[in-house]
N, C-alpha and C positions, 0 to 999 in steps of 0.2 A: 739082408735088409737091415738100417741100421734102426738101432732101439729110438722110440720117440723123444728121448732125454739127446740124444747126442744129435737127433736131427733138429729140434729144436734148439739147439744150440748153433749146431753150423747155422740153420736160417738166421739166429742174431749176429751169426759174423759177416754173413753173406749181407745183410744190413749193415753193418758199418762199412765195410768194403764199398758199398753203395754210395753210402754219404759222404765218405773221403773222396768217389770219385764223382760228385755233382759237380756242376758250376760253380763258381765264388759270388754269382747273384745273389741279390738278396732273397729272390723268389726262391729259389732253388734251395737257400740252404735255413728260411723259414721251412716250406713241406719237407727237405731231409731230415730239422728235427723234430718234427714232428713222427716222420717217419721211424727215426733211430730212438724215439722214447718209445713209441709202440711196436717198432717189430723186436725189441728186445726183450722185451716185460715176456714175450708168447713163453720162452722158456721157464722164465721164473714162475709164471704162474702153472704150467706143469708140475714142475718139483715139489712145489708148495701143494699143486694137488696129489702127488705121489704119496707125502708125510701126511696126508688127511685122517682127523680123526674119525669121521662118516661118510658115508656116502654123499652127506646134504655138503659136507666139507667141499667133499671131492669134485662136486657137480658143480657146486658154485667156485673155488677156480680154476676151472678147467672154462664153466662159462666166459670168466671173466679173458682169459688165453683167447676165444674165440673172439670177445668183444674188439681187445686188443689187434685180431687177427685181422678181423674185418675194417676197421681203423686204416690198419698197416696198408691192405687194399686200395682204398680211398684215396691214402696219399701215392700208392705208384703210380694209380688214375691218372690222377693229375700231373703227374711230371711228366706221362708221357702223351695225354690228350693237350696238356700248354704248350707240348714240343721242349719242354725243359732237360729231358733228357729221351733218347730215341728207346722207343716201342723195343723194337729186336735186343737192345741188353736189360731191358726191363723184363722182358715174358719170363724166361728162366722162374727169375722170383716169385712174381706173381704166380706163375703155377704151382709153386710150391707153396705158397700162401694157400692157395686154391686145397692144393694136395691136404694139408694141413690140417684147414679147416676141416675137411671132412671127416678123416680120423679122428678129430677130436669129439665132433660132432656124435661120431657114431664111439665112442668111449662112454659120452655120454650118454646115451641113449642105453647103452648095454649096462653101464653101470646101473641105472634108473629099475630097467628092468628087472637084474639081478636081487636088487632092493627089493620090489615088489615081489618077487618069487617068496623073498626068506620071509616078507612081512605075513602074504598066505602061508606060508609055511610055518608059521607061528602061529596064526591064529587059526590054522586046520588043529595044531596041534594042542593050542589050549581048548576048541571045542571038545576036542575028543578026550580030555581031563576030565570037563566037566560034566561030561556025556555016563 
């Protein structure tokens, strides 16, 4: 399985690939940039969470990936519910958007936790100081 750094990366190229292959419409290449500013940000804001100095770091860009993520969603929605570009070469993505999301989701959550553990774990451990 590959690490979430380099899958977030294929998904931003899997997005430009995307957007080079829209229509020359105007609709089409309005939602593709919007599409190609948010599905690329998912990775940066990964790595940016990797380098995090806290956990509160960590959690807020990795949120901010997910925000992005779900954004990125919104506009496949729509290219493929206006019929702008066909369902069947869109789902690939979108699931992996989907896929994405959820790991992230659940990064977050475990980090959160992890947090909460060491904060009990501090504060068991200065009761038992002052005990």
């Amino acid at each position: 399985m590959k690490d979430l750094k380099a899958r977030t990366k294929e998904f931003a190229l899997r997005v430009i690939r995307l957007y080079s292959a829209l229509p020359k419409s105007t609709e089409a290449q309005v939602i593709g940039k919007q599409i190609l500013r948010s599905g690329t940000s998912v990775g940066a804001h990964y790595r940016e969470g990797v380098r995090a100095r806290s956990t509160a770091e960590f959690v807020s860009k990795l949120s901010g990936g997910m925000q992005e993520l779900e954004e990125t969603s919104y506009w496949l929605e729509l290219l493929a519910e206006a019929k702008i570009f066909p369902l069947e070469k869109l789902a690939p993505i979108m699931q992996e958007a989907d896929e994405l999301m959820a790991i992230l989701t659940t990064c977050v959550k475990n980090s959160k936790v992890t947090a909460e553990a060491k904060d009990e774990g501090r504060r068991m451990k200065d009761g038992e100081r002052s005990a």
